[in-house]
PAVEX-643227 format. One record per residue (C-alpha): residue in three letters; z negated, y, x. Coordinates in nm, 3 decimals, padded with zeros to 5 digits, always signed. Layout:
<pts>
PT ALA Z Y X
...
</pts>
This chain:
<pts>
PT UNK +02.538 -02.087 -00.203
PT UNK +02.668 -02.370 -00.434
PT UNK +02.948 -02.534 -00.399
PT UNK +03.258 -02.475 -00.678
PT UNK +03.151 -02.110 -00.746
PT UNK +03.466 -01.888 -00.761
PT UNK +03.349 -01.530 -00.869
PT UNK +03.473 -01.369 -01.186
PT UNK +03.708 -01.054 -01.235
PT UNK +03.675 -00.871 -01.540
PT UNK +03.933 -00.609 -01.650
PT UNK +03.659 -00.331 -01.686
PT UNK +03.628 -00.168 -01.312
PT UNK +03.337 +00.005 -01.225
PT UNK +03.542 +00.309 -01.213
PT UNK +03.673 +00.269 -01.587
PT UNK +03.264 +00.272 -01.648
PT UNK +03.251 +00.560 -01.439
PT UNK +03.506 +00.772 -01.621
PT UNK +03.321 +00.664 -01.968
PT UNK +02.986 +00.768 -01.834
PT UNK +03.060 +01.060 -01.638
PT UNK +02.865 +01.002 -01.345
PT UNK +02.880 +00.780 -00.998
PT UNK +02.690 +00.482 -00.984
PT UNK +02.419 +00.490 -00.700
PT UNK +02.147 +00.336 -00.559
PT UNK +01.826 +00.585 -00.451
PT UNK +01.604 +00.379 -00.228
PT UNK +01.249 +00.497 -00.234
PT UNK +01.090 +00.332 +00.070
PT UNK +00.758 +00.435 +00.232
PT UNK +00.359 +00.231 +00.264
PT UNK +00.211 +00.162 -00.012
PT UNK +00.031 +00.498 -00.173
PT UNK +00.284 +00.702 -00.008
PT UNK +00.437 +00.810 -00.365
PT UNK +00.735 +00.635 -00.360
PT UNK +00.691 +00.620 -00.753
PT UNK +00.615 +00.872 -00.889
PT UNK +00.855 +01.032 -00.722
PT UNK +01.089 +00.772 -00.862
PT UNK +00.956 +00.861 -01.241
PT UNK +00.956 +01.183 -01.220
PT UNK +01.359 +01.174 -01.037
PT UNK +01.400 +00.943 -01.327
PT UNK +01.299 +01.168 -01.601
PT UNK +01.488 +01.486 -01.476
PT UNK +01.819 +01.306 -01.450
PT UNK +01.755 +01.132 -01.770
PT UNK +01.741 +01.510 -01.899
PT UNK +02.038 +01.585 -01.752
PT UNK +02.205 +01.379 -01.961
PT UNK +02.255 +01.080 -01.656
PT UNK +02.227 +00.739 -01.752
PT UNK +01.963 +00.564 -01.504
PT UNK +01.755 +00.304 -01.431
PT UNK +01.425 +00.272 -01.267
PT UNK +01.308 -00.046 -01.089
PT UNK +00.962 -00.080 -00.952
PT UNK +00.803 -00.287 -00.681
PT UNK +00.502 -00.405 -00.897
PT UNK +00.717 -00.421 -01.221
PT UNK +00.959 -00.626 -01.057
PT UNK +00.689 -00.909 -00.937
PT UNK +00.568 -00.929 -01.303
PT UNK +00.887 -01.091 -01.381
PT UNK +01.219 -01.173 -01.160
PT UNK +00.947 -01.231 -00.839
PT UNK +00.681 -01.338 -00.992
PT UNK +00.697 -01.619 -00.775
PT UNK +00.637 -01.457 -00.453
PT UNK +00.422 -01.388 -00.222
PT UNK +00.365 -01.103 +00.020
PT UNK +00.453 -01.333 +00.311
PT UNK +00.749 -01.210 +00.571
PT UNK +00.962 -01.481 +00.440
PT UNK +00.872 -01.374 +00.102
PT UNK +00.936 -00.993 +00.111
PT UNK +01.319 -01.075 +00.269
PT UNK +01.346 -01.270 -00.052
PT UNK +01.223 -01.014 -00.254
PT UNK +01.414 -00.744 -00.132
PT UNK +01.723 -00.994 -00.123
PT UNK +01.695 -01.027 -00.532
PT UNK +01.608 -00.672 -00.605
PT UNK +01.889 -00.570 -00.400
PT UNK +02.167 -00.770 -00.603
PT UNK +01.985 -00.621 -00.977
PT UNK +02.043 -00.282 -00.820
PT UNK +02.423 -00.389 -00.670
PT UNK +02.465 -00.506 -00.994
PT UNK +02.346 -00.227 -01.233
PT UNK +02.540 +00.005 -00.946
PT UNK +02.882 -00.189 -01.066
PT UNK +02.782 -00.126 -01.437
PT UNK +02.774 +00.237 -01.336
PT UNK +02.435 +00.333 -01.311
PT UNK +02.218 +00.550 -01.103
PT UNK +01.970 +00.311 -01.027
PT UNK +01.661 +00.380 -00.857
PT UNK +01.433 +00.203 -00.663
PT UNK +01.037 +00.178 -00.572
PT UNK +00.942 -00.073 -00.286
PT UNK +00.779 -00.054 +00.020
PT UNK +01.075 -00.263 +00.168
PT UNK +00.904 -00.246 +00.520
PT UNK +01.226 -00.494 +00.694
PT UNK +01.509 -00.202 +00.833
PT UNK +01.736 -00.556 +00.826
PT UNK +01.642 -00.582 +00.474
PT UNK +01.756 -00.244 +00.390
PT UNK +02.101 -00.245 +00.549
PT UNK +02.168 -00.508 +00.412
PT UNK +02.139 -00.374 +00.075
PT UNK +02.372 -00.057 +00.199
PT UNK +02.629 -00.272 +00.319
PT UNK +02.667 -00.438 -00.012
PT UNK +02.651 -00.148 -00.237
PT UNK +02.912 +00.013 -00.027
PT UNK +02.984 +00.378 +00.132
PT UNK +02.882 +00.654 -00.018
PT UNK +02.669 +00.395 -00.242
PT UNK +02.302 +00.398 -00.153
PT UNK +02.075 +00.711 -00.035
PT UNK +01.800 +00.593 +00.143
PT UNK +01.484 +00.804 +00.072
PT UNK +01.199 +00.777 +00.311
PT UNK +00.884 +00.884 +00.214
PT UNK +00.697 +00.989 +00.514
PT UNK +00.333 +01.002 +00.464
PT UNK +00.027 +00.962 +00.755
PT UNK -00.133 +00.599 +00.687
PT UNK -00.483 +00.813 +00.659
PT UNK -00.323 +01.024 +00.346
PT UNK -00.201 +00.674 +00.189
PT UNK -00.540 +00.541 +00.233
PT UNK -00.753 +00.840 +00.100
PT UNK -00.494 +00.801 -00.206
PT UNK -00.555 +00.463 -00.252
PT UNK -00.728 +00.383 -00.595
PT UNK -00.662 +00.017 -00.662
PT UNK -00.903 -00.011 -00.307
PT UNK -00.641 -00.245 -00.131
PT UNK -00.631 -00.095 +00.197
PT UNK -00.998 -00.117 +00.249
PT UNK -00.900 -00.498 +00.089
PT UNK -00.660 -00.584 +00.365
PT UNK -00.955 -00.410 +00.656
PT UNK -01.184 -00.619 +00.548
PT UNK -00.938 -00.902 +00.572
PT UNK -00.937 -00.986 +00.230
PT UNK -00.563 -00.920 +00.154
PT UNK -00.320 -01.081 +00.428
PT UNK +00.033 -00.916 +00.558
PT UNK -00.057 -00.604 +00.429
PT UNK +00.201 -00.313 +00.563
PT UNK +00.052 -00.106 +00.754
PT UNK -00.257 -00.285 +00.853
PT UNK -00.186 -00.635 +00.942
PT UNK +00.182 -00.630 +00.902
PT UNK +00.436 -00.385 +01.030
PT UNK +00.694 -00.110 +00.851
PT UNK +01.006 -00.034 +00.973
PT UNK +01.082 +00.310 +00.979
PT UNK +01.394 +00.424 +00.848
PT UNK +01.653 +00.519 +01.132
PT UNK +01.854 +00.769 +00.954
PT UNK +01.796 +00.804 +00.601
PT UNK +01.968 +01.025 +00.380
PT UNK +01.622 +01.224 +00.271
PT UNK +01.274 +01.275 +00.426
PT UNK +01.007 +01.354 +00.187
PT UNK +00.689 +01.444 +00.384
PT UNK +00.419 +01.382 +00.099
PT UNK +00.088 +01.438 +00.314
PT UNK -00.111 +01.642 +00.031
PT UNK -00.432 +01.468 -00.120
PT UNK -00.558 +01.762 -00.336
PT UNK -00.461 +01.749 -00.710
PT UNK -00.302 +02.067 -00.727
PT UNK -00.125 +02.069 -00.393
PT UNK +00.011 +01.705 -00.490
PT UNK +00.166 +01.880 -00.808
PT UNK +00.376 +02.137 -00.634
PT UNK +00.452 +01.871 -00.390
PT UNK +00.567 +01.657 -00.595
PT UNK +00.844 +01.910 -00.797
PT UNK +00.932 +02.035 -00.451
PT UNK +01.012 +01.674 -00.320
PT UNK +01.199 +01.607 -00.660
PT UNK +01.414 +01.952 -00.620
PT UNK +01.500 +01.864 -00.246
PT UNK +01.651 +01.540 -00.356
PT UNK +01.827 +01.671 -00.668
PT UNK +01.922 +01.959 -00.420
PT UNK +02.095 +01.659 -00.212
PT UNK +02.274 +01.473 -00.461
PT UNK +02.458 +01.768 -00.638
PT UNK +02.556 +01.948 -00.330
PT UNK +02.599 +01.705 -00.072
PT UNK +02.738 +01.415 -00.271
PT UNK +03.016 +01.574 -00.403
PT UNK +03.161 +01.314 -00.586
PT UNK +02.824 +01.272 -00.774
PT UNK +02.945 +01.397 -01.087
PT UNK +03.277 +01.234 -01.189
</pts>
């Protein structure tokens, strides 16, 4: 950290944003490989808040790295980093009262508490979406597990570089359905358990 840096108060609290927007700010934490549908779970948790009136944000691992990481790779070094930055965006749209979600394989369990710890208790809901590597690979359209097989892509989770599964995360999704219309229902069902969880067991979810 540089030196001289004293950080800034403000007199609006997080909890005076709170009361204006009627809701808790949050951080949902998609994590899961890569074709596990991490996002569109994400959009579609997005979109049914949204039309519940929530304010909410959605950040994406891909979206993200056309931007604010564009500058890194997929090294081990390099996905700490990138889960370090995303992780103080979503800290910080959490203080300006948001429920913020988020899409990233985030394969590190380090990387991931460390992100809880900051955003505080009762903050971040860890959602692990648990899906067999073959299911992820059949799923795969943009062909870069057969990519990383063949060698061609390096540190690729899953394949040549390891994930982390989640100790005790707040949700399991089990998304192991390849068929079109089986994904479908899945994919309500898995949105309706975590809506389930959020208005029932976090009761201080609406404010």
């Amino acid at each position: 950290m540089a030196e001289h840096i004293v950080w800034q108060d403000t007199k609006v609290t997080l909890s005076d944003r709170e009361k204006v927007m009627k809701q808790k700010g949050l951080i949902i934490w998609f994590t899961g490989l890569s074709g596990s549908g991490k996002t569109t779970l994400a959009v579609e948790l997005e979109k049914r808040l949204y039309e519940r009136g929530f304010y909410t944000y959605l950040l994406d691992g891909d979206n993200i790295r056309h931007g604010l990481n564009g500058d890194l790779s997929f090294s081990p070094k390099d996905r700490q980093e990138n889960i370090r930055r995303i992780g103080e965006v979503a800290c910080l749209f959490l203080d300006a009262g948001l429920i913020t979600i988020v899409s990233f394989i985030s394969p590190y369990l380090k990387d991931r508490q460390g992100v809880r710890e900051k955003a505080g208790k009762g903050r971040f809901i860890e959602v692990f979406v648990d899906c067999p590597l073959e299911v992820c690979e059949q799923r795969d359209v943009k062909g870069l597990y057969k990519l990383a097989r063949e060698g061609a892509i390096k540190d690729f989770t899953g394949i040549s570089a390891p994930y982390e599964r989640p100790a005790h995360p707040e949700i399991t999704i089990r998304s192991s359905t390849s068929a079109m219309s089986g994904a479908r229902e899945q994919i309500k069902q898995s949105v309706e358990q975590i809506l389930h969880y959020l208005f029932s067991e976090n009761a201080s979810f609406l404010t």
